[in-house]
MARDO-372463 format. One record per atom (N, C-alpha, C): z negated, x negated, y; residue in three letters. Coordinates in steps of 0.02 Angstrom, whole numbers, plus 50000, padded with zeros to 5 digits. Atoms other than C-alpha are relative to their C-alpha. Layout:
ZXYALA/...
This chain:
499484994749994UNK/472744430456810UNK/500314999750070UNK/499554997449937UNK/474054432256947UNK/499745004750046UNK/500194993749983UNK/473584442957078UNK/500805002450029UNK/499424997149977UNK/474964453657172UNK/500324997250046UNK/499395007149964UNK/475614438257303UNK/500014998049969UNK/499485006650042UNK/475754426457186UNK/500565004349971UNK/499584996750021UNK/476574440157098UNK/500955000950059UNK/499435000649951UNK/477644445157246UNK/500554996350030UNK/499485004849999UNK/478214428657289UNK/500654998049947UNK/499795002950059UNK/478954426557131UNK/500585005449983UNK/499404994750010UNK/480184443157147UNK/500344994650034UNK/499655002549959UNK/481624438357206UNK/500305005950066UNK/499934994349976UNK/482154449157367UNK/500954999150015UNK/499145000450000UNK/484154454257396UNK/500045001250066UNK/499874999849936UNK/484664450557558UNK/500785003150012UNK/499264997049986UNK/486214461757610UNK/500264995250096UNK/499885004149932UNK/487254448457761UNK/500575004349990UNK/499105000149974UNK/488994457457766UNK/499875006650034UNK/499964996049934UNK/488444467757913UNK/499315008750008UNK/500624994850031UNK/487294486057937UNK/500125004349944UNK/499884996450046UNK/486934495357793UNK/499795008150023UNK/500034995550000UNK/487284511757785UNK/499145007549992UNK/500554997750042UNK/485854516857675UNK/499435004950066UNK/500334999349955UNK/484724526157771UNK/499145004749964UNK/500624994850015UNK/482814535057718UNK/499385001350073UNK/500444996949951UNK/481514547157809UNK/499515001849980UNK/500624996750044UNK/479944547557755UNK/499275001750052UNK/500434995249954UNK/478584559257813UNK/499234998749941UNK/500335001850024UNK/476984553057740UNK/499274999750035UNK/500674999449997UNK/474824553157749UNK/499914993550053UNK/500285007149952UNK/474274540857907UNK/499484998749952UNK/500455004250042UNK/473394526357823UNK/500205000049948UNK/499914999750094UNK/473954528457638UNK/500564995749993UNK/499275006349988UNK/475764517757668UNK/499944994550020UNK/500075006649985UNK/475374502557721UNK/500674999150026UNK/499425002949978UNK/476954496457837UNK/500154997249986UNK/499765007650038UNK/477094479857759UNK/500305003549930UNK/499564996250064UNK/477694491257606UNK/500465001850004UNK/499214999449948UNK/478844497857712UNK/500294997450018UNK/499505007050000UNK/479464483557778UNK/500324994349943UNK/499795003650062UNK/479654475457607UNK/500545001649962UNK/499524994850027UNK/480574490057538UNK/500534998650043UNK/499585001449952UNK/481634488757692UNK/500364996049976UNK/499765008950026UNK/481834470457657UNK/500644999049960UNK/499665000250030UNK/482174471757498UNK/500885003549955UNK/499254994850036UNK/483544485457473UNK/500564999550073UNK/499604999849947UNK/484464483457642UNK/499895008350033UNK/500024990249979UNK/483884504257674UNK/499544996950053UNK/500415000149960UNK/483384507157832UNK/499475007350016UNK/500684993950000UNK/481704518157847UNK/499734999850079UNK/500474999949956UNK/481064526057981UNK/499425005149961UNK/500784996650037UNK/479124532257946UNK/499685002350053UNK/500254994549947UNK/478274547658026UNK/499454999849945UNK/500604999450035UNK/476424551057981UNK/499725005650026UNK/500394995149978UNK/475364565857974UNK/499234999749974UNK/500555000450016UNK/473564569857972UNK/499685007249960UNK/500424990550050UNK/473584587057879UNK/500695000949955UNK/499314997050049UNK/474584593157735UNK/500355005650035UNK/499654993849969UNK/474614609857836UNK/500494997850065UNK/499395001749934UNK/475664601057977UNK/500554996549964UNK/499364999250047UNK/476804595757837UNK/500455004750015UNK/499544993450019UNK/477074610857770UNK/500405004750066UNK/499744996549968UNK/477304618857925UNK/500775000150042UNK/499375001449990UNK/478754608357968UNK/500375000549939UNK/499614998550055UNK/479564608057818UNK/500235007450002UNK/499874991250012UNK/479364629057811UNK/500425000650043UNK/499775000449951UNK/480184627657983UNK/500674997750002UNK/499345002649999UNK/481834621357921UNK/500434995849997UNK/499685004050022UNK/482914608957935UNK/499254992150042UNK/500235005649991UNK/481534593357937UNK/500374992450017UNK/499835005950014UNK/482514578557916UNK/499624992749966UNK/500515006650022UNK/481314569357803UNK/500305000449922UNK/499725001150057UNK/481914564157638UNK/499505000249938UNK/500575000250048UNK/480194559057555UNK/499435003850040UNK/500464995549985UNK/478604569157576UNK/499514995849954UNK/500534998450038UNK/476904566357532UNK/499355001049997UNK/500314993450014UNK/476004581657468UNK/499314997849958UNK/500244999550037UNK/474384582057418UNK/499955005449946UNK/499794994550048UNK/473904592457254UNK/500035005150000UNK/500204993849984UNK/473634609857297UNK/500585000050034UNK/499584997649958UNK/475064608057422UNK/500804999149969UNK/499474999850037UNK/476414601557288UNK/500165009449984UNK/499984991550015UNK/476074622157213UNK/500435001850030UNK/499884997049936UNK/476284629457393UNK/500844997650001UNK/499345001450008UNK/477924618457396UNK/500545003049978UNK/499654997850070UNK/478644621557243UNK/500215007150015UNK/499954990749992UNK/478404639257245UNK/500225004550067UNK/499665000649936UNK/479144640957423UNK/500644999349993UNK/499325003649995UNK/480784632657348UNK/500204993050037UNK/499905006749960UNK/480604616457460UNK/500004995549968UNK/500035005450034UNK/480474605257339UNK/500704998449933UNK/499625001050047UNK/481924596157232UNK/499534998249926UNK/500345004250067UNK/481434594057046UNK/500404994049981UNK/499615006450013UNK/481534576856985UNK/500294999149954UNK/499515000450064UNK/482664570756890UNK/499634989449999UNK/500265005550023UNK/481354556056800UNK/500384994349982UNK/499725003650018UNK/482894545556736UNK/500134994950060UNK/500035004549930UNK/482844538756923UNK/499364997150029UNK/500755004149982UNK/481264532256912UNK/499614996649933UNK/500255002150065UNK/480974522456773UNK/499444995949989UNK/500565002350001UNK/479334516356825UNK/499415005150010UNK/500354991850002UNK/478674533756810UNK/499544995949941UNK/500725001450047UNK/477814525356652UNK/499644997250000UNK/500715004849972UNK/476724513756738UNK/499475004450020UNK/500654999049981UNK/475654528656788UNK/499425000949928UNK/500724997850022UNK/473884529956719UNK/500155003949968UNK/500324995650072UNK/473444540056557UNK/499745005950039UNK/500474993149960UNK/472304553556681UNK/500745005350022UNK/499634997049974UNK/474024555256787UNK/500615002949984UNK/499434998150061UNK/475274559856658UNK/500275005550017UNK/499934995650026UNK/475014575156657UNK/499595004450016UNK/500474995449976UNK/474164583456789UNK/500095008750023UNK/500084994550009UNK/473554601956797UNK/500605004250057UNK/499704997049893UNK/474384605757004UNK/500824999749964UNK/499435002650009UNK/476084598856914UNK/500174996649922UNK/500015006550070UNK/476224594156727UNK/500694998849997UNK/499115002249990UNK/477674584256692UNK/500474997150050UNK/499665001849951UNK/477874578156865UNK/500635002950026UNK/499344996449982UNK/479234591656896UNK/500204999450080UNK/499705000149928UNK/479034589157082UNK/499774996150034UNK/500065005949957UNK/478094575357134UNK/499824994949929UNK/500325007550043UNK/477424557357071UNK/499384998850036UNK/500505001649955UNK/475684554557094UNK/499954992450024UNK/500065007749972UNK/475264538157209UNK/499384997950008UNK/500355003949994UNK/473664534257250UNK/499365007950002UNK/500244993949999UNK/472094547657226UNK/499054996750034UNK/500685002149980UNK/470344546957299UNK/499425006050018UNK/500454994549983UNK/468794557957381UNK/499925002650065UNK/500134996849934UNK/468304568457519UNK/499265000349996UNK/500855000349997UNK/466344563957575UNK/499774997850057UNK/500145002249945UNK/465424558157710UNK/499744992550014UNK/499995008349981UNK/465184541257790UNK/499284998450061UNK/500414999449926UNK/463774535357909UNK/499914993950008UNK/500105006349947UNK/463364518958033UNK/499144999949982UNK/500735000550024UNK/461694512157961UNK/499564999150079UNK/500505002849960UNK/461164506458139UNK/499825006650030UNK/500474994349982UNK/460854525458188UNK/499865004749936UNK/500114994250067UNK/460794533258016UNK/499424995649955UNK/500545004650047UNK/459124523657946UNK/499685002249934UNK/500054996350076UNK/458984536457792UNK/500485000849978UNK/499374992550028UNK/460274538957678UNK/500245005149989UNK/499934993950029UNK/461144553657667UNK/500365001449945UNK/499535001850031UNK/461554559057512UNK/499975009849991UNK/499654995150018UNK/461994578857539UNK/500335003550083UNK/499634998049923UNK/463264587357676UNK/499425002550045UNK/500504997249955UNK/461584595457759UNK/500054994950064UNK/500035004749955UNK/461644579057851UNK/500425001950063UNK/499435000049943UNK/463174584857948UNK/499825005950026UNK/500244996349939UNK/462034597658019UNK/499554998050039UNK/500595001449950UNK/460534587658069UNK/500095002250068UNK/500114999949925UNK/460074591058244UNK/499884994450026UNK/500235007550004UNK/459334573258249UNK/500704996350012UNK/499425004749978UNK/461244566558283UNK/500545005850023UNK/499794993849961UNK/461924580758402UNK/500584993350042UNK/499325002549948UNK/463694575758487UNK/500014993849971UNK/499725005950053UNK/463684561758331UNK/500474999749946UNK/499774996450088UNK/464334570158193UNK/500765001750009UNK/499195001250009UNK/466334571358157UNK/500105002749945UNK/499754999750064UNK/467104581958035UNK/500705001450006UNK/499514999550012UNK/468854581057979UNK/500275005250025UNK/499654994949980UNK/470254591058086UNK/500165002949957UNK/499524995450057UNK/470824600257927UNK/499695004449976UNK/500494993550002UNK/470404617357871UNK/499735000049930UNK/500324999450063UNK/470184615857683UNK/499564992149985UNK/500585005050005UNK/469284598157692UNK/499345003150045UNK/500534995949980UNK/467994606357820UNK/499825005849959UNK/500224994150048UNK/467784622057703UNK/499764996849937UNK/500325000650070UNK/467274609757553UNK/499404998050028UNK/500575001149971UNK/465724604657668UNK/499625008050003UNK/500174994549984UNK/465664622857729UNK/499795003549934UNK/500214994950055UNK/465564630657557UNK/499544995249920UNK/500635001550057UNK/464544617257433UNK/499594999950020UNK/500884999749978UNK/463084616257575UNK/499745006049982UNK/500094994249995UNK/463064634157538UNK/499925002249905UNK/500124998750075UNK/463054632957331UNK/500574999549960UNK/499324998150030UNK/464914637157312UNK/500414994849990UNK/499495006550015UNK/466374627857236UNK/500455000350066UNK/499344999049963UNK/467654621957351UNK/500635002449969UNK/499274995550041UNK/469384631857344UNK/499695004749979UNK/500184993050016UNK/468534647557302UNK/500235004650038UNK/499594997049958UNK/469444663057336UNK/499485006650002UNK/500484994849990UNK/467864673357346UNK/499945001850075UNK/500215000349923UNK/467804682357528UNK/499525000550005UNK/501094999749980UNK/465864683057540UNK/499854993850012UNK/500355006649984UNK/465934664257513UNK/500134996450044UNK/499875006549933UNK/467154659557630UNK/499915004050048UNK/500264995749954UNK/466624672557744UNK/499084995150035UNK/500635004150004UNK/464724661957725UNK/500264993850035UNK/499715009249961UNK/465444643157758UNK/500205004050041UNK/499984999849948UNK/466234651057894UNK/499685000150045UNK/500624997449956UNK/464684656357962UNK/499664993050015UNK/500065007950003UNK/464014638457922UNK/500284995250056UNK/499515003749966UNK/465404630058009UNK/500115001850075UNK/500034996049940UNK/465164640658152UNK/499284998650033UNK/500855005049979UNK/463244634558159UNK/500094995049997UNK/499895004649998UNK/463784617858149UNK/500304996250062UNK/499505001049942UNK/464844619358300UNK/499304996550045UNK/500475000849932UNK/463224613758409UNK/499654994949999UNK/500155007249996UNK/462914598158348UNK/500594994649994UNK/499475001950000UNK/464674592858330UNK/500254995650051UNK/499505004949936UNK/465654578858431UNK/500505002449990UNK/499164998449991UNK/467244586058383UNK/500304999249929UNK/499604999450052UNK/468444586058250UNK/500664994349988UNK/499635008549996UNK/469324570658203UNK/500335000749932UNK/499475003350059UNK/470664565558070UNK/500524995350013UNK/499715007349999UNK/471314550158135UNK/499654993550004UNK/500335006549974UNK/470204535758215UNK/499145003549995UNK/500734998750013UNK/468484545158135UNK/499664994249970UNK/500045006950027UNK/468364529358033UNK/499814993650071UNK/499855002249952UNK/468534520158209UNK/499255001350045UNK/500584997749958UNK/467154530058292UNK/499424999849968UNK/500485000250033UNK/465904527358151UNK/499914993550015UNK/499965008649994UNK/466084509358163UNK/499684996450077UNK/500365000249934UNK/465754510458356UNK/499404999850012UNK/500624993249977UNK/464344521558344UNK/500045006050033UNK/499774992149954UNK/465094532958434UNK/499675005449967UNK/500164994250034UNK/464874544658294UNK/499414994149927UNK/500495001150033UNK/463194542358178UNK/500435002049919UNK/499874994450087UNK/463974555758018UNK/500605000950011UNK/499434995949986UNK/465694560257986UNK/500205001549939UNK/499484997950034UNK/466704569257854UNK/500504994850003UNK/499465003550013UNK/467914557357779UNK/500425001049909UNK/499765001550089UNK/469044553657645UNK/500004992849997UNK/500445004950034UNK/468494538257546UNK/500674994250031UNK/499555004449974UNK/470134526857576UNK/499944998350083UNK/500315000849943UNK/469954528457767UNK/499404995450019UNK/500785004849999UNK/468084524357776UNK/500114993049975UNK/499945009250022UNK/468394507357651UNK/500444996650056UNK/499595003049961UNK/469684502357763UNK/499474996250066UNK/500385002949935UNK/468254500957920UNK/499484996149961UNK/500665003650045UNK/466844495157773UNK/500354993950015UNK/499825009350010UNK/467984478557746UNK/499884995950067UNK/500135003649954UNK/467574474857925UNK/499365000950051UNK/500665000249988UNK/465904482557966UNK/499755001849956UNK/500414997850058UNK/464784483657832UNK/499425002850001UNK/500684995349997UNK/463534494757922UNK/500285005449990UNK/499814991150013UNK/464544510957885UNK/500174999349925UNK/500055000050075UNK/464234515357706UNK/500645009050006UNK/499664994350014UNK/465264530357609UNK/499625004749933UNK/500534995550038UNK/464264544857497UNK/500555004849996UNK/499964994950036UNK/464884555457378UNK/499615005950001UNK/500674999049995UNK/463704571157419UNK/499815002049932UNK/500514997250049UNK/462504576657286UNK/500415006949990UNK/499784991749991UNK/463444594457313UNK/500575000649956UNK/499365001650027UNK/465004585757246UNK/500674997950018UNK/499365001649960UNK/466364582157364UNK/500355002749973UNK/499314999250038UNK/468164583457312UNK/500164994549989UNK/499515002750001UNK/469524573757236UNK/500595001650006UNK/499474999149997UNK/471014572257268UNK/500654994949971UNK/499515005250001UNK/472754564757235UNK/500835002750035UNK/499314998449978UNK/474334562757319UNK/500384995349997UNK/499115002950045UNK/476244559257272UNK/500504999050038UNK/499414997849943UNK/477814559657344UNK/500465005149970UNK/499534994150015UNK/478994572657312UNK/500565000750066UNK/499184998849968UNK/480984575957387UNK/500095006650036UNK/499854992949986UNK/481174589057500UNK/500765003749994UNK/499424999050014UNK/482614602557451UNK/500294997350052UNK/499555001449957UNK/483314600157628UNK/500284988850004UNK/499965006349985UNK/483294580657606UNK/500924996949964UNK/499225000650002UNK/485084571957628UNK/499934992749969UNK/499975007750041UNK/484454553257573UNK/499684997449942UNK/500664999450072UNK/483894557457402UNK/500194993349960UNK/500025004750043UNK/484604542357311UNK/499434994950031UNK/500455005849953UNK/483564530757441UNK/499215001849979UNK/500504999050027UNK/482194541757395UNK/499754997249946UNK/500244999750056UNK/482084539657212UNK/499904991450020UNK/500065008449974UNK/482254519557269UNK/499164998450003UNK/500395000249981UNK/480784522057351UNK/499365000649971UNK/500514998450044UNK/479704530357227UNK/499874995649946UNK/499965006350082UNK/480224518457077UNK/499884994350047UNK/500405004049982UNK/479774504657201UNK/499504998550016UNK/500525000450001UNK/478194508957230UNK/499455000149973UNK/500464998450049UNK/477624512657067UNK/500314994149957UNK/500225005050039UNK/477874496057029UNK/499624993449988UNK/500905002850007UNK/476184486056982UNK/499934994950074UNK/500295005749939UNK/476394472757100UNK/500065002950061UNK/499884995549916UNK/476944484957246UNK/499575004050008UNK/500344994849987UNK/475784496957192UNK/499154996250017UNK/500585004250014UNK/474274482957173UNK/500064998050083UNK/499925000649919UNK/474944478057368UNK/499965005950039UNK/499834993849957UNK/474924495357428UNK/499065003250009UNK/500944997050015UNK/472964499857360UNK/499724997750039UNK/500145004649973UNK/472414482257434UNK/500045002750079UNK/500034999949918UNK/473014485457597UNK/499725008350035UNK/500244991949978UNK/472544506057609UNK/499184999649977UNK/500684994750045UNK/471004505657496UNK/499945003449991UNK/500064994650054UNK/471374515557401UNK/499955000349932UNK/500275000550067UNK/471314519257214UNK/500764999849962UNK/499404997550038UNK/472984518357127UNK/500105004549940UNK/499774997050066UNK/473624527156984UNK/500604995349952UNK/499575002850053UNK/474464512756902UNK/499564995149973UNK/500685004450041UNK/473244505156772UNK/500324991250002UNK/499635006749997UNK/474504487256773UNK/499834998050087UNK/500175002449922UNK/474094486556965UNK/499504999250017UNK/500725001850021UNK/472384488156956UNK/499704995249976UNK/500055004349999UNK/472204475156869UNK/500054991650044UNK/500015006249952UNK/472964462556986UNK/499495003050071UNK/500395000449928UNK/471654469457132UNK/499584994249985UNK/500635002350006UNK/470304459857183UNK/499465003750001UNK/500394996650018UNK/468744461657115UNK/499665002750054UNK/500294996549959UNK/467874466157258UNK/500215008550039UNK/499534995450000UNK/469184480557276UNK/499905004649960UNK/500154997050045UNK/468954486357115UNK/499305001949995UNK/500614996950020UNK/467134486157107UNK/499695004950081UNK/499994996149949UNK/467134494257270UNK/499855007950002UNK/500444992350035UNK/466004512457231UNK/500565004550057UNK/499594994049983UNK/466844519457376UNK/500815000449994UNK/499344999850021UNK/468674515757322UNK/499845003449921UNK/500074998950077UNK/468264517757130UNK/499395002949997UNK/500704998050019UNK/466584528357114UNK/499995000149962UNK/500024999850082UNK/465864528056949UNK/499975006949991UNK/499754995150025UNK/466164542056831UNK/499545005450020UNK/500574995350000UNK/464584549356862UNK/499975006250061UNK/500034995649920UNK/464744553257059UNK/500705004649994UNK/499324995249975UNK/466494559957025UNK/499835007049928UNK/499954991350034UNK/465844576256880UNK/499865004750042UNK/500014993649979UNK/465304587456998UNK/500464999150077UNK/499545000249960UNK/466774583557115UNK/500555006049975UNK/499334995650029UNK/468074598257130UNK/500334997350032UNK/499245000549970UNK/469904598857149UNK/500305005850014UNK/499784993649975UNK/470484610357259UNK/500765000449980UNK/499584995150005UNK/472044620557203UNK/500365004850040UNK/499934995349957UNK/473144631657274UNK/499745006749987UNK/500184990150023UNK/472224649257324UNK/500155003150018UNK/499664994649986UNK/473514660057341UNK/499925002550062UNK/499844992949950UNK/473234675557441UNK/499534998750043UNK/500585005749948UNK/471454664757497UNK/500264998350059UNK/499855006449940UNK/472324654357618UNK/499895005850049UNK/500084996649944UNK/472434669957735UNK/499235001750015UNK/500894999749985UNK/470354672057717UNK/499944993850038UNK/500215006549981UNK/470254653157750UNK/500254999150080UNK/499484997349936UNK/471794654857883UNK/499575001350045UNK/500484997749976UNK/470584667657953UNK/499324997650044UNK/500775001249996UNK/469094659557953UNK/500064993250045UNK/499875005849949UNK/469774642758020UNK/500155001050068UNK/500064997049947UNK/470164651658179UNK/499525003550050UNK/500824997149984UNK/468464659658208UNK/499544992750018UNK/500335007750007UNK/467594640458176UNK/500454996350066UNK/499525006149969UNK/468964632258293UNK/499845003350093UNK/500224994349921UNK/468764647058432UNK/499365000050032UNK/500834997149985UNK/466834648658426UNK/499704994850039UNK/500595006249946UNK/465714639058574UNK/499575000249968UNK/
C-alpha cells in the first residue's frame, strides 16, 4: 500500500507565477497539533498566504476572540469550547457544501455530542489527557494521578498550565468525574491542587514534553500527542492512561464570526481533511486522526502506538469534558486560589 509521500508526490501542486497573490489566511491554532510542513504545503499549493499563531490554552483563545476584533480567520477549539463559542455568537456556521471532504471523517466523528452535525466546527485530530514519566528516575510505573503527588520526586513533577486539564487530575484522584459542576467537588480538587503545590516544579504547557526527556522533570501531566512526539526520540519517557481515567478529547477548526478570509478558510479545512494530508499531518504531530482513509496510510508503528491509539479498554473510563455552564466561575474560582497559594 502507498503510504502518504508516495501519495503526496503524486498530487500535482498549482504553482501561481503571474506575481503576489492576494489570497490571504489567519489561523490561530493548538502548538504542536499543525505541523508547519502542512502549512507550508497548503501555502504551496493554493498560492494563499498563511500566517500561523499558536496557543497553549483554549482559554487564551477564547479570551481573544471574546475581546473583539481578533484577526484570525480559522480557530481551533477544542470540544467543550466549540459550546462556549457557539453560544457566545463567535462562531460562523458552516456551510458543509465547502468542504466536500467533510465525508472522509470517521463513523465515531459524524456526529458528535459538543456539536452534532458539525454546525460549527470539523473535527481534526482527537486524543488524551494523562501522565508521562522518564524511566531513568521513575523505576515503578505509575499507573494512577497519585503519582503527581509523590513526595519522592519533589521540584520533578509538571502539570499542565491549564485550568480544566489540572482539575481532571484534581478531581479523579479524589473519586470524581472530570467536568463536574458539583461545588463540594471542585471545592475538594481544589484543595488537592493546593496540596500539590509543594512538590511541584511548576506548571508547564509547552516544552513539558522537553523537560521529561531531560530529566528535568521525573512526572508530568500531558496530553498524549505531545508526549509521542518526545517518545519517537527518547524511549525512556513512557505515556499512562491513569487507572482513574484521564480524558479525551478532540479538536476541530471552526470560522470565527469576525473572520474576513473565510473562503481561504474553508480551503483550508477541505485540505486537511484530505487522507493523504490528513495521514501527513498525524505522522508528523502524533496524533490520532479522525479520517479512517488516512489512517490507513500511517505507519505501523504509528498506528500501533498505545499512546497515540490506546486500546479500547484504557479509553472506557476516560471522560469528556463538556461545557459547565455556570461551573466555570467555581473552577474560575478555584484556579485562582491553586495558582495564588505558596
Amino acid at each position: 500500500m502507498k503510504n502518504w509521500k508516495a501519495l503526496l508526490a503524486s498530487v500535482s501542486l498549482i504553482a501561481f507565477t503571474s506575481g503576489a497573490s492576494a489570497a490571504e489566511l489567519n489561523i490561530y491554532a493548538w502548538s504542536g497539533e499543525v505541523p508547519q510542513e502542512i502549512v507550508d504545503d497548503f501555502a504551496k499549493e493554493t498560492g494563499i498566504t498563511v500566517t500561523f499563531d499558536t496557543y497553549d490554552s483554549n482559554e487564551t483563545m477564547m479570551a481573544k476572540l471574546s475581546a473583539g476584533a481578533s484577526g484570525y480567520d480559522l480557530i481551533e477549539p477544542s470540544q467543550y469550547t466549540v459550546q462556549v463559542l457557539a453560544k457566545q455568537g463567535l462562531l460562523q456556521e458552516l456551510d458543509h457544501a465547502k468542504i466536500p471532504n467533510i465525508g472522509n471523517l470517521g463513523a465515531p466523528f459524524k456526529n458528535v455530542s459538543f456539536d452534532p452535525g458539525q454546525k460549527w466546527s470539523v473535527p481534526y485530530i482527537w486524543g488524551t489527557t494523562g501522565l508521562a514519566y522518564n524511566e531513568d528516575c521513575v523505576k515503578t510505573p505509575p499507573t494512577s494521578w497519585k503519582a503527581l503527588w509523590d513526595p519522592q520526586y519533589e521540584g520533578r513533577i509538571y502539570m499542565l498550565d491549564n485550568m480544566l486539564a489540572a482539575y481532571i487530575a484534581g478531581l479523579q484522584v479524589n473519586g470524581f468525574d472530570a467536568g463536574t459542576t458539583k461545588a463540594e467537588e471542585i471545592e475538594k480538587a481544589t484543595q488537592s491542587l493546593i496540596e500539590q503545590k509543594k512538590v511541584l516544579g511548576g506548571y508547564n504547557s509547552t516544552n513539558y514534553g522537553d523537560l521529561l526527556a531531560t530529566g528535568e522533570a521525573c512526572l508530568v501531566q500531558g496530553w498524549n500527542g505531545s508526549i509521542a512526539q518526545v517518545m519517537a526520540t527518547n524511549p525512556k519517557v513512557k505515556y499512562v492512561i491513569p487507572e482513574e481515567g484521564g480524558s479525551m478529547w478532540i479538536d476541530g477548526f471552526a470560522i470565527p464570526k469576525s473572520a474576513k478570509n473565510v473562503e481561504e478558510a474553508y480551503k483550508f479545512i477541505d485540505y486537511i481533511m484530505r487522507p493523504d494530508v490528513a495521514a501527513k499531518a498525524a505522522d508528523l504531530s502524533k496524533s490520532a486522526t479522525v479520517i479512517d482513509k488516512a489512517k490507513e496510510l500511517l505507519p505501523k508503528e504509528v498506528v500501533e502506538n498505545a499512546a497515540i491509539y490506546p486500546p479500547e479498554a484504557a479509553l472506557m473510563k476516560a471522560d469528556f469534558i463538556l461545557d459547565v455552564g455556570d461551573a466555570t466561575k467555581l473552577y474560575q474560582d478555584g484556579w485562582t486560589k491553586v495558582k495564588t497559594a505558596q
